[in-house]
C-alpha positions in Angstrom: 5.9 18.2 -27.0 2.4 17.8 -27.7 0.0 16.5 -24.8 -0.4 13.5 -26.3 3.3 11.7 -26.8 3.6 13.2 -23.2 1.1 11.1 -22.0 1.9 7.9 -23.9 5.4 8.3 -22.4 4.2 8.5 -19.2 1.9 5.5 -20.0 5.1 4.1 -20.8 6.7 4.4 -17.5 3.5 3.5 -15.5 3.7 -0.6 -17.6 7.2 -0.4 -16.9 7.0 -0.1 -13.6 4.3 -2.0 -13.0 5.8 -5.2 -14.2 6.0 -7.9 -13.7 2.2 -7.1 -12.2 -0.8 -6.7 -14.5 -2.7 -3.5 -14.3 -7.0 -3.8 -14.3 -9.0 -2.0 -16.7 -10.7 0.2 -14.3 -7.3 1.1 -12.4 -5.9 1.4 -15.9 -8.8 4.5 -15.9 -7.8 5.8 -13.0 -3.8 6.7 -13.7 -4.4 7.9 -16.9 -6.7 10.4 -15.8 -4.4 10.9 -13.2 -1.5 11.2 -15.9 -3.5 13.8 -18.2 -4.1 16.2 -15.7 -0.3 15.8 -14.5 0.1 16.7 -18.3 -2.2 19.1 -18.3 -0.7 20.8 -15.6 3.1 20.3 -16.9 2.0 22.2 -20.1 -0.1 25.0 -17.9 3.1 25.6 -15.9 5.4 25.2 -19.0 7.2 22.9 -17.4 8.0 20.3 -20.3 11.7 20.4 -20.8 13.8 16.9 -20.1 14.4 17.5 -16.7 10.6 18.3 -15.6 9.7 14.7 -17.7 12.5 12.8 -15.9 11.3 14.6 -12.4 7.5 13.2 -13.6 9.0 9.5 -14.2 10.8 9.4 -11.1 8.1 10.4 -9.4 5.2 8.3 -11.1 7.7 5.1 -11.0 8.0 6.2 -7.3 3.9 6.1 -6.5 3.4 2.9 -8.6 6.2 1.7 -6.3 3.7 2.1 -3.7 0.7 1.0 -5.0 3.0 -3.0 -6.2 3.2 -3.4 -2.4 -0.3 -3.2 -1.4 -1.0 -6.7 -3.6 2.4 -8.1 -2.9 1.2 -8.2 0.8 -1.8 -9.8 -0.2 -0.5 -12.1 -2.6 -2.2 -10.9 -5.7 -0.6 -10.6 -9.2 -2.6 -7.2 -10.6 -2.9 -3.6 -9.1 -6.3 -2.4 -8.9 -8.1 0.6 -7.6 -7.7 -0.2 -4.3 -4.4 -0.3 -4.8 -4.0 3.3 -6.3 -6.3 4.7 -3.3 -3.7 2.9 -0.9 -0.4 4.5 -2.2 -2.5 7.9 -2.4 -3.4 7.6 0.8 0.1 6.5 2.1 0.9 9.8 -0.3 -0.9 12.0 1.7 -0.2 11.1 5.1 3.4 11.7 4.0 2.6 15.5 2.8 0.5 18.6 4.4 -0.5 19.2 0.6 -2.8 17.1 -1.6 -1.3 14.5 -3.9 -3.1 16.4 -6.4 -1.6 19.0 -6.2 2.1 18.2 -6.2 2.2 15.8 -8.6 3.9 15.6 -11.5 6.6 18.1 -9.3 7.0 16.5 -5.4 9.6 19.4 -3.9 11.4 16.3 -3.0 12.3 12.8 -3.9 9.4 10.5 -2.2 10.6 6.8 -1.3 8.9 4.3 -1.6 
């Protein structure tokens, strides 16, 4: 699967979940940069089979999970950077490792 459909199909999941909340431009910036090294890294560890993309889903559909409740308590209708530094942060105070470096592959299921 070449780098590109992988990212689109994460892209994919990242609208999906987001709905029914619109996502701004510059947080827009933010996951797919965030998704293309996931998908960089996914290729670098040859980990591209069906299960490692449902594992990446889950988990992306997890952390934008996260960052919908951060304008939901606020009573806005878009996620925007502030909301992706939120859920990382939440992300990390969960884990002794980086976000960074266990995404796309959390050893186990995060909830939201």
């Amino acid at each position: 699967m070449s780098n590109a459909n992988l990212n689109e199909q994460l892209w994919a999941t990242v609208l999906e979940a987001a709905e029914p909340l619109k996502i701004d431009a510059s947080c827009q910036l933010f996951l797919r940069a965030w998704i293309t090294n996931g998908v960089d890294r996914m290729h670098n560890e040859n980990r591209i089979g069906p299960e490692d993309l449902a594992t990446a889903k889950a988990n992306l559909k997890t952390f934008v999970e996260m960052m919908k409740s951060e304008p939901l308590a606020h009573g806005s209708e878009r996620l925007d950077n502030k909301c992706f530094h939120a859920a990382q942060h939440n992300l990390e105070r969960r884990s002794r490792i980086t976000v960074y470096s266990l995404w796309p592959f959390w050893p186990h299921a995060v909830s939201g």
